[in-house]
C-alpha positions as CSV (number, residue, x, y, z in Angstrom):
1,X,0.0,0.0,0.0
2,X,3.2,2.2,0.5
3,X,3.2,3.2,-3.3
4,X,-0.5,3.6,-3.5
5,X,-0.5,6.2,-1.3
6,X,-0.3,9.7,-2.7
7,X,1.5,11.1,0.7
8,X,4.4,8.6,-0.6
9,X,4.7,11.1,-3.9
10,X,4.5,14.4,-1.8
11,X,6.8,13.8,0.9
12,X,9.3,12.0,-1.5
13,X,8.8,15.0,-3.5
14,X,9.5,17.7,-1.0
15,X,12.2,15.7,0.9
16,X,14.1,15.7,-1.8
17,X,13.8,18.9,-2.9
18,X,14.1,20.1,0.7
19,X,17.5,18.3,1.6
20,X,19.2,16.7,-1.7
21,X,23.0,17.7,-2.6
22,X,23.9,18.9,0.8
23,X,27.1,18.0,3.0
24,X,26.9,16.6,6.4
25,X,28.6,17.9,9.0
26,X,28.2,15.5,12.2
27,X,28.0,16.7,15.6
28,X,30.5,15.3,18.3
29,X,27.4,13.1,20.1
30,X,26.6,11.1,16.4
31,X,30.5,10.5,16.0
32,X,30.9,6.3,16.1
33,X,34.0,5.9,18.0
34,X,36.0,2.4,17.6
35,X,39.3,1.0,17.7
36,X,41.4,-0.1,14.7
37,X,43.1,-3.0,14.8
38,X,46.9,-2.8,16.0
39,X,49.6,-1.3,13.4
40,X,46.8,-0.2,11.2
41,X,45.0,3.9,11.1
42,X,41.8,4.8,10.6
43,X,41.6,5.6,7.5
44,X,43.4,2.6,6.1
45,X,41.4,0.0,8.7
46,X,37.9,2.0,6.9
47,X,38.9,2.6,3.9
48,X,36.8,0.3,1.8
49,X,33.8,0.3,4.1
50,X,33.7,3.9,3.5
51,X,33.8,3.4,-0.4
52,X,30.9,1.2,-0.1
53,X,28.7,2.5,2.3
54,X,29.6,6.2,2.8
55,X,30.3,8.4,5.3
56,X,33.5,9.7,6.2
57,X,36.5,9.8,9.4
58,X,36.7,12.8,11.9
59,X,40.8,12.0,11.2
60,X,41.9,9.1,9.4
61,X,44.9,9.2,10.4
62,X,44.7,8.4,13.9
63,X,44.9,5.3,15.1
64,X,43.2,4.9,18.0
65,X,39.8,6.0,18.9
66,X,38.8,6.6,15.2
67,X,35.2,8.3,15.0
68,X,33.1,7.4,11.9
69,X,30.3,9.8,10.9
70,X,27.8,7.4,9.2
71,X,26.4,10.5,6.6
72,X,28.8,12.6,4.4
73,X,26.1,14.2,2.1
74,X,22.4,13.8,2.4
75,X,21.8,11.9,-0.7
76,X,22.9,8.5,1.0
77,X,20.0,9.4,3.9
78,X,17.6,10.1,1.1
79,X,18.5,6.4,-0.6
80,X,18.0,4.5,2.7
81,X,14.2,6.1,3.1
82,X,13.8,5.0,-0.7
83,X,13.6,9.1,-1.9
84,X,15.8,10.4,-5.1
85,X,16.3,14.0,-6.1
86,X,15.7,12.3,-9.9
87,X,12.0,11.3,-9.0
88,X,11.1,15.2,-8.3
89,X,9.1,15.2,-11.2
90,X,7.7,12.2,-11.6
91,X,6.3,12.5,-8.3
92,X,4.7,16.1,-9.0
93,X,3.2,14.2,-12.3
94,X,1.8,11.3,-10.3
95,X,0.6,13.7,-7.4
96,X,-1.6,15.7,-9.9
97,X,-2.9,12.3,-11.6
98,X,-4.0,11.3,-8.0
99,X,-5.5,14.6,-7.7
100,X,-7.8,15.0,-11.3
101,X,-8.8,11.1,-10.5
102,X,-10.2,12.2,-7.6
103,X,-12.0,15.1,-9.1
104,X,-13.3,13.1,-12.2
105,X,-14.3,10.4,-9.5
106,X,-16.5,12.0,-7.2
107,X,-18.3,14.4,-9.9
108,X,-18.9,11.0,-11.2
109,X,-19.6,9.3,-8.2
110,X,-22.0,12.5,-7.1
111,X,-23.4,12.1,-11.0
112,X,-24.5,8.7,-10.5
113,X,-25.8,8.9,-7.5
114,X,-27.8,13.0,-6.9
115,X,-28.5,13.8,-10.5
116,X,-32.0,12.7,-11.6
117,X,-32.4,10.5,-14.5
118,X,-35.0,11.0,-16.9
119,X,-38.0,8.6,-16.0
120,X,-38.9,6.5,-18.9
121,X,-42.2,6.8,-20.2
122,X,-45.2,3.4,-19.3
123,X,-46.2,2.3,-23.1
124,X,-49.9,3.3,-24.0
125,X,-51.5,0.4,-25.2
């Protein structure tokens, strides 16, 4: 029922617009702080993870305590809730076919249903 739903279109819609192509900046508190293993920095210990899943090091070179922002740009938040700047339009298009269904629908529904019908006319015999 998620893509049924016409709310999925307008919040998609304005999220996107609303946050896409912007850096993150984490504050100290959403730092994830870990230990590298021995002989090895940050930033080499992370360095694939970081390629596949982004984010990005307070210092890669450290090598202990190394603190891991999950978000370096708000287009990886937007992918994990399923939203894409590249959908803007499609979901204005399918926001205003929601909306002129609706209108066509219940002038049709209100058609059927309030608007007298001509009575047919009893043969004489």
């Amino acid at each position: 029922m998620y893509r049924v739903s016409p709310f999925t279109y307008l919040v998609e819609g304005m999220l996107s617009t609303g946050i896409a192509h912007q850096t993150v900046t984490c504050a100290a508190n959403e730092y994830l702080t870990f230990q590298p293993p021995s002989g090895q920095t940050c930033g080499a210990y992370m360095a694939l993870y970081i390629q596949q899943a982004g984010g990005y090091l307070q210092d890669s070179n450290a090598s202990s305590d190394c603190k891991y922002c999950t978000y370096s740009n708000t287009d990886v938040f937007l992918t994990g809730v399923s939203a894409s700047y590249s959908h803007v339009w499609r979901d204005f298009g399918i926001l205003w076919a929601f909306i002129i269904f609706n209108i066509c629908a219940a002038v049709g529904i209100y058609w059927l249903a309030r608007v007298p019908k001509k009575a047919k006319k009893a043969k004489k015999e």
